[in-house]
C-alpha positions in Angstrom: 111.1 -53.1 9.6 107.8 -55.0 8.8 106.5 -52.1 7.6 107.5 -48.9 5.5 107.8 -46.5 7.9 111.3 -45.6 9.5 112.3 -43.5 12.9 113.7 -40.2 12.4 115.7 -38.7 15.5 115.9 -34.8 14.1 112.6 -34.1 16.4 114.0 -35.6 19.8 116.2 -33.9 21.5 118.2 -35.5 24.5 120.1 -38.8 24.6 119.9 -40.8 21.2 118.7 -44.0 23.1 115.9 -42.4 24.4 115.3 -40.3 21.7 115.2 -43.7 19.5 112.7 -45.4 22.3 110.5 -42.3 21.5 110.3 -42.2 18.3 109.4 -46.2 18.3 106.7 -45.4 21.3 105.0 -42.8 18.4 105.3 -45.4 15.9 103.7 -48.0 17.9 100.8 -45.3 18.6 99.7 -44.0 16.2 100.0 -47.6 14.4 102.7 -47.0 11.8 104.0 -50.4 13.9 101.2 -52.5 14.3 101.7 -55.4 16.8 103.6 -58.4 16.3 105.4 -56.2 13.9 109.1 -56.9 14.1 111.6 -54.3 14.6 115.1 -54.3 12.2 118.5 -56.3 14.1 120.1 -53.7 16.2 123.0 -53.8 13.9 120.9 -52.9 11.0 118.8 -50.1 12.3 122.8 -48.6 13.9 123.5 -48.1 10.4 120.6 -46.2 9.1 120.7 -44.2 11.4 124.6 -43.4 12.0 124.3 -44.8 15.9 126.2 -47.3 17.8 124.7 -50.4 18.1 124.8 -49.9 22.1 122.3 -47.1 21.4 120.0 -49.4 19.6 120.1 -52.2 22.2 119.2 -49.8 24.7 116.4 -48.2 23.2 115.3 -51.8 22.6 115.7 -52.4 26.3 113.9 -49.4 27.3 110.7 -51.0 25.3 110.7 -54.2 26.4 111.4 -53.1 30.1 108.1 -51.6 29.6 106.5 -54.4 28.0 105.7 -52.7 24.9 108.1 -55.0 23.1 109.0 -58.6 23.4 112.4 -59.7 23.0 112.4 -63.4 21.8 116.1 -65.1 21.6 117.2 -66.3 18.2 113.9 -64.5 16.5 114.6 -60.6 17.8 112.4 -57.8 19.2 108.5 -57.2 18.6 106.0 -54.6 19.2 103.6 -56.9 21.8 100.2 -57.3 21.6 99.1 -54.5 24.1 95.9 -55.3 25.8 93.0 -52.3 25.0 92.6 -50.1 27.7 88.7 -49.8 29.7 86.8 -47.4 29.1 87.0 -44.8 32.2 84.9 -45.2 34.8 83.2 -42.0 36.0 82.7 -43.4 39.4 86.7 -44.3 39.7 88.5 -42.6 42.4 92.2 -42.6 41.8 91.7 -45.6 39.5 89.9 -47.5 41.7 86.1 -48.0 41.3 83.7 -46.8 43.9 82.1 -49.6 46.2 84.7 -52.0 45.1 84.9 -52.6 48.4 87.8 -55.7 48.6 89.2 -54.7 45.6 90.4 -51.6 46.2 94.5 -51.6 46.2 96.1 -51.3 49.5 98.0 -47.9 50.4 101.3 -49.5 51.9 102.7 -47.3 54.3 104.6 -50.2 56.1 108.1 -49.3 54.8 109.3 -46.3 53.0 109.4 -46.8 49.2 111.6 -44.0 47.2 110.0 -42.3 44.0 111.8 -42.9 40.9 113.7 -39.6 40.0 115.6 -40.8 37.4 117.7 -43.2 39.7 115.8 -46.0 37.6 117.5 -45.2 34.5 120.9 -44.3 35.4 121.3 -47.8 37.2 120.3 -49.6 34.1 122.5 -47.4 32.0 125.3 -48.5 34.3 124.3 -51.9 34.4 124.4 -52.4 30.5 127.9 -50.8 31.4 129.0 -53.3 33.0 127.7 -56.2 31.7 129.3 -54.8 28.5 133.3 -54.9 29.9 132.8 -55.9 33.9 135.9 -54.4 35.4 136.5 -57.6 37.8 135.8 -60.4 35.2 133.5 -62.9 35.2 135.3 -66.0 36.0 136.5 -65.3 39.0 135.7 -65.2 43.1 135.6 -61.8 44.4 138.6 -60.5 45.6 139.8 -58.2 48.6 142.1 -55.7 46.0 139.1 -56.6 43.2 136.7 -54.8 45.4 139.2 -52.0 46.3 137.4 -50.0 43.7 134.2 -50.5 45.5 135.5 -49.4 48.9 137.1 -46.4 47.8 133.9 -45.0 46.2 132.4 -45.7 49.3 134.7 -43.6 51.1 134.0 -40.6 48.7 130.1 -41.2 49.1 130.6 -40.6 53.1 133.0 -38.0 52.8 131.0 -35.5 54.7 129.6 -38.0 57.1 131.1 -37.5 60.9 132.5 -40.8 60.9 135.8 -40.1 61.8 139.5 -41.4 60.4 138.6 -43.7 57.4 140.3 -45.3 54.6 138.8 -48.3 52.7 140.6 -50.8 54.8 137.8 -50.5 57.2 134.7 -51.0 54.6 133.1 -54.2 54.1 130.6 -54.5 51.7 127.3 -56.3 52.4 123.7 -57.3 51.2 122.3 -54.4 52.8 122.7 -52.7 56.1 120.5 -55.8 57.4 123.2 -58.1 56.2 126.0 -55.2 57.7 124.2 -55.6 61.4 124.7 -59.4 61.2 128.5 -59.1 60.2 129.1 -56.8 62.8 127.6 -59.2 65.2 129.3 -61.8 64.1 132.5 -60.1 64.6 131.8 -59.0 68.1 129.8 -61.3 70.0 131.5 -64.0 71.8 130.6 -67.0 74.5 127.5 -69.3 74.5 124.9 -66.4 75.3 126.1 -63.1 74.4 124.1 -60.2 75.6 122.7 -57.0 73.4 121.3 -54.0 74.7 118.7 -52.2 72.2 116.7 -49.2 72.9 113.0 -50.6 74.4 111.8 -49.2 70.6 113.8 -50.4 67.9 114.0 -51.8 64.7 113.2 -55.4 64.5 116.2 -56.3 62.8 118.4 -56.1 65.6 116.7 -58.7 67.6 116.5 -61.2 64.6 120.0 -60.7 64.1 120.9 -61.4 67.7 117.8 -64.5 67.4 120.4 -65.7 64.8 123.4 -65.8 67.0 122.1 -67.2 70.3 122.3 -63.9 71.9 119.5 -62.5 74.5 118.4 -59.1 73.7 117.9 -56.5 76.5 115.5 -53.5 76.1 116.9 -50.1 77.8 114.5 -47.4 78.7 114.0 -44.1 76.4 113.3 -40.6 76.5 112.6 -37.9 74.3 116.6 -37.8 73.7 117.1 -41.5 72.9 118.3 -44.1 74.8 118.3 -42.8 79.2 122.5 -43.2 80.1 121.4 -43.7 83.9 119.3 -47.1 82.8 122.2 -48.0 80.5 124.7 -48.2 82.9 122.5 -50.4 85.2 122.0 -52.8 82.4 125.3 -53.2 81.5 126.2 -53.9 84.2 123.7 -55.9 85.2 124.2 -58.1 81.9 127.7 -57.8 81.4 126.2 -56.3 77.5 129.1 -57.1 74.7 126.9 -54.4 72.2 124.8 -51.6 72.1 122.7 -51.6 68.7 121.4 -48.0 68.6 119.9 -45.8 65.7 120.7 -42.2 66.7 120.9 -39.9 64.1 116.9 -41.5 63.1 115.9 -43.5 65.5 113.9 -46.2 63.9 110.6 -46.2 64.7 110.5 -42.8 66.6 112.2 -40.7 64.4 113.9 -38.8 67.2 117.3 -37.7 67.2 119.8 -38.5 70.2 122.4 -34.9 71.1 125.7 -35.2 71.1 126.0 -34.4 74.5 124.1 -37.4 75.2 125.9 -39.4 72.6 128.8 -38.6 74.9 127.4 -39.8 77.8 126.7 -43.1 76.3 130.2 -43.3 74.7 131.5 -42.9 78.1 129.5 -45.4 79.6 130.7 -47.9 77.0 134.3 -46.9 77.8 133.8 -47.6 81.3 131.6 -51.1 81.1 133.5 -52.2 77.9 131.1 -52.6 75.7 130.8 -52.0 71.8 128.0 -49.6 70.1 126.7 -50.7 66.9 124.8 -47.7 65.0 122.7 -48.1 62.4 122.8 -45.1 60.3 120.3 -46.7 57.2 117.3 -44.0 57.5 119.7 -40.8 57.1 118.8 -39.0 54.2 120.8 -35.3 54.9 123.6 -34.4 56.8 124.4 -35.5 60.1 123.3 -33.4 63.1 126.1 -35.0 65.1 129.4 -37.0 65.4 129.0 -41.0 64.9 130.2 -43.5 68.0 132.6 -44.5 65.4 133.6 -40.7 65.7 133.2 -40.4 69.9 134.7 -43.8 70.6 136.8 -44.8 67.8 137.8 -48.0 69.2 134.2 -49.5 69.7 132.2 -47.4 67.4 130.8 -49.3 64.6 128.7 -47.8 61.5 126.3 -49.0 58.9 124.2 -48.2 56.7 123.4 -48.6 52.9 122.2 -47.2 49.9 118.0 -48.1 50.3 116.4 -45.1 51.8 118.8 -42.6 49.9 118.7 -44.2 46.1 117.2 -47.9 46.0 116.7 -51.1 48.4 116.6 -53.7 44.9 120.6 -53.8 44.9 121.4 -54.5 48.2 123.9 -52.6 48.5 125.1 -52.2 51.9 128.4 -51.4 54.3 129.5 -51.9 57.7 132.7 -50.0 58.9 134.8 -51.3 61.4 136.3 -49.1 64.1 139.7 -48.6 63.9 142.3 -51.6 63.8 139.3 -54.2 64.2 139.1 -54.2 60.1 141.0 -57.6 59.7 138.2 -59.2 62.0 135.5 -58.2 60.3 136.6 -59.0 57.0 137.2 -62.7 58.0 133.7 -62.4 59.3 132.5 -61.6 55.4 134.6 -63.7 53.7 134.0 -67.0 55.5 130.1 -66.4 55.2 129.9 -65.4 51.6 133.0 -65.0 50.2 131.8 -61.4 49.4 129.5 -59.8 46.9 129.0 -60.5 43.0 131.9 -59.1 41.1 129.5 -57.1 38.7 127.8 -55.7 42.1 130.9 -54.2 43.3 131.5 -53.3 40.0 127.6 -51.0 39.6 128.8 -49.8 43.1 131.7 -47.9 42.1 129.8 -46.4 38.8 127.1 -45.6 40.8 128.4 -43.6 43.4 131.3 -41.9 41.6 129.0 -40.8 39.0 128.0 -37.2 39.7 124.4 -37.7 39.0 124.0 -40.0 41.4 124.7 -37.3 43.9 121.9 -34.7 42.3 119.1 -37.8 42.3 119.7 -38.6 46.0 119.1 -34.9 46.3 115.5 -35.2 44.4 114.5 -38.4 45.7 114.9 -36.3 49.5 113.2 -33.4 48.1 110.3 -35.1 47.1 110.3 -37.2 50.7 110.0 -34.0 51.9 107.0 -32.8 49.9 105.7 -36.2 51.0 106.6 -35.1 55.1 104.6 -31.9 54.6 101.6 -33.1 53.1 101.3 -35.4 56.0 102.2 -32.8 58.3 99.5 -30.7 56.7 96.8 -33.1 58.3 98.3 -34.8 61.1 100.4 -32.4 62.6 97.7 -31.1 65.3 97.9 -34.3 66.4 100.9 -35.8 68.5 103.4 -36.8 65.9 106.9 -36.9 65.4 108.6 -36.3 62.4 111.7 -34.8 59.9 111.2 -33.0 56.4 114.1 -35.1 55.8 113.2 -38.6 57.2 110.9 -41.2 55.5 109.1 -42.2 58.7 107.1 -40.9 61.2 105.7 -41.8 64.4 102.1 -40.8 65.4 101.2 -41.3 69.3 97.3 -42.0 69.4 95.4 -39.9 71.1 93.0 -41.5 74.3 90.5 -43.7 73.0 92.6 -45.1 70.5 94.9 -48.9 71.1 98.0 -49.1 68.3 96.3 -52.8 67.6 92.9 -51.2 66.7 94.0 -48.2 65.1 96.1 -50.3 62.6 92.9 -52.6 62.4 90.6 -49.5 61.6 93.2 -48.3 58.8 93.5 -51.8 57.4 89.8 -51.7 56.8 90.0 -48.6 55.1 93.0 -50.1 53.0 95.5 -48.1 54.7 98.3 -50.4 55.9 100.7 -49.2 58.9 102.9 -50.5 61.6 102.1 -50.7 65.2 104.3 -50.0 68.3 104.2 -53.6 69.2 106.5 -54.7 66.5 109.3 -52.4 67.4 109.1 -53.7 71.3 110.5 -56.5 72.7 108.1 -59.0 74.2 108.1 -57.6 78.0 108.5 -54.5 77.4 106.7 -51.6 77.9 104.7 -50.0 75.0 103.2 -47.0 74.1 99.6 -46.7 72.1 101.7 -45.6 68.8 102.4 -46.4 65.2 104.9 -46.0 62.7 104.1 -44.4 59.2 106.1 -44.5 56.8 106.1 -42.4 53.3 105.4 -44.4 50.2 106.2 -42.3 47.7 106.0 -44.6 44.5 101.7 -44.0 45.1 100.2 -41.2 43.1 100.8 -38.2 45.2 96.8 -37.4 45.6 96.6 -41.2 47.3 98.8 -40.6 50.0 97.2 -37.3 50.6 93.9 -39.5 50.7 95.4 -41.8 53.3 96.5 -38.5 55.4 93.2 -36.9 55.1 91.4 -40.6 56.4 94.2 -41.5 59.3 92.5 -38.3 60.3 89.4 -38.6 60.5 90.2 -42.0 62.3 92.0 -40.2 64.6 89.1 -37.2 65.5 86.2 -40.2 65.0 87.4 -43.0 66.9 84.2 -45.6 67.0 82.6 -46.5 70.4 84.3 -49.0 72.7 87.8 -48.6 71.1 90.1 -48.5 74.3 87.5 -49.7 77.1 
């Protein structure tokens, strides 16, 4: 140390790295570490204190992840020259001062963003993990059997999903389920124009996928249950469809859930017509209320989803399963586009998901979307909105007076940002004066109950002229 003063763990209890970071944060408070100070070699301070040097290193990550040290290669680690905190304004809401008017930060409530309960940590834990002894090597492409790892602990992660038969012959791993829906498509779609059918709401993804792949995109016509079997059947027939792209277990943006009875019916209808049914299963954060196509019509059911609405988006962690025997194709489809994920990735997936607290954060992270669900329920709920304690988005059909356009407009102003119904539609079809919310739960809990309480008044105030 530059200075006299040395850490002491006896006080701390929990994990020695943290308990290390603490004790450093304290020193750096109450100034017994002054800034620019520098901190010992981790092999030095290991020693004195009878810790590995692992422990050391990540304590000093801890600090410098937080920018309250600065890591300098060749030199070492130093406490950084923090800038001095304002003084408080008394006029600050939140934070933010009163009349800032432009300045004021946006609430985004565009696309759900999980809170941190502890999932954060244990990925960088794991991380250092592997960059320590990588399983697969460094030197190396990936590798079907090097990624078996990786597939298995897949299979374990969706062993009480209603997915049917599955072993880890029929899991790819991808960049996300929006990477998944492409591979899928590759795999299936055939001829110069290929036609998809999507639900006339659905999530934009679908259509840039099939914008990708020359393929023309037909809307089908919804009801309360999801997509209408009757108006199915026309179209594909009418189109000769090779794909339905659905989301029925959350339907994204509407939040609705399609029955299995009328996931049977649409099963049937892609028996009869031949087509295949692509589900998108990325927003589920519980159990499934109902078998998967994969599970109705094993032979053309295919599944996706991924790990960003249940733990984090940042990894891109993604996987599309193939229905039964049709593995082989859609591996060829991932290995001649990308060859297949980083080694290290597929390494952090397996120690991710087969570590048991990944299991219990997932289980937070939902609990706190659902604390997040109520409190919007709590001030929107008399008006006509549709939502799940358990699902990070909600749709919210405006009341008369009100267009999806302006209403976004009007929220916007107020530095509320949301989606309207227009981006989920394709361009003729028909849409309803509705938006999509979605639960950001990374703000400060009494902001998003501030952006509740004023998408309310919006909603009993609208201004003169709106809708004429």
């Amino acid at each position: 140390m530059d200075t006299k003063w040395q850490p002491s763990l006896k006080d701390h209890p929990g994990p020695k790295y943290k308990a290390l970071a603490d004790t450093l944060k304290d020193g750096i408070r109450v100034g017994a570490l002054p800034a620019g100070s520098k901190l010992p070699p981790v092999r030095d301070l290991a020693w004195k204190l009878s810790i590995t040097p692992g422990t050391v290193a990540r304590a000093y990550t801890i600090l410098t992840d937080a920018g309250i040290c600065e890591a300098t290669v060749g030199r070492g680690t130093f406490v950084a020259n923090l800038p001095t905190a304002p003084e408080p304004d008394p006029m600050a809401i939140n934070g933010v001062p009163h009349g800032s008017g432009g300045l004021t930060p946006d609430i985004r409530l565009l696309s759900p963003a999980l809170p941190n309960m502890g999932q954060a940590e244990l990925i960088r834990e794991l991380m250092q993990r592997v960059a320590q002894d990588p399983p697969s090597g460094l030197m190396h492409y990936p590798s079907r059997e090097g990624f078996r790892p990786a597939r298995e602990s897949i299979v374990e992660w969706l062993s009480g999903a209603p997915i049917g038969a599955l072993s880890e012959e029929d899991v790819v791993l991808c960049h996300g389920g929006q990477n998944g829906i492409s591979l899928a498509l590759q795999t299936i779609l055939t001829g110069h124009r290929p036609v998809i059918l999507v639900e006339e709401l659905a999530y934009p993804g679908f259509r840039r996928a099939a914008e990708l792949l020359r393929a023309e995109v037909i809307p089908v016509p919804m009801d309360e249950d999801g997509i209408i079997p009757k108006a199915l059947e026309e179209e594909a027939q009418k189109h000769g469809a090779q794909v339905l792209c659905t989301s029925c277990e959350v339907h994204n943006p509407t939040a609705i859930f399609t029955p299995e009875r009328r996931r049977r019916e649409i099963a049937a209808i892609a028996e009869r017509h031949d087509f295949q049914i692509l589900e998108d299963d990325c927003y589920r954060m519980g159990p499934a209320q109902a078998p998967t196509y994969r599970s109705l019509a094993p032979r053309r059911g295919w599944y996706v989803s991924s790990i960003s609405k249940t733990l984090t988006p940042a990894l891109r962690i993604g996987f599309t399963i193939a229905p039964h025997q049709q593995g082989a194709g859609l591996r060829r489809s991932a290995e001649n586009g990308f060859f297949g994920l980083a080694t290290p990735l597929g390494d952090l997936t397996t120690l991710l998901l087969r570590d048991p607290r990944t299991r219990m954060i997932a289980e937070k992270v939902r609990a706190e979307i659902e604390r997040h669900v109520t409190c919007m329920v709590s001030h929107l709920g008399d008006h006509d909105l549709t939502c799940r304690k358990d699902v990070p988005i909600a749709w919210l059909k405006l009341p008369t007076g009100w267009r999806a356009g302006s209403f976004c407009q009007a929220a916007a102003e107020r530095s509320i940002k949301i989606r309207p119904a227009e981006e989920f539609a394709c361009r003729d079809a028909r849409v309803p004066h509705a938006v999509r919310i979605a639960i950001n739960a990374q703000l400060p809990f009494e902001r998003f109950e501030g952006a509740m309480a004023t998408l309310r008044d919006l909603l009993d105030n609208p201004p003169e002229r709106i809708g004429v």
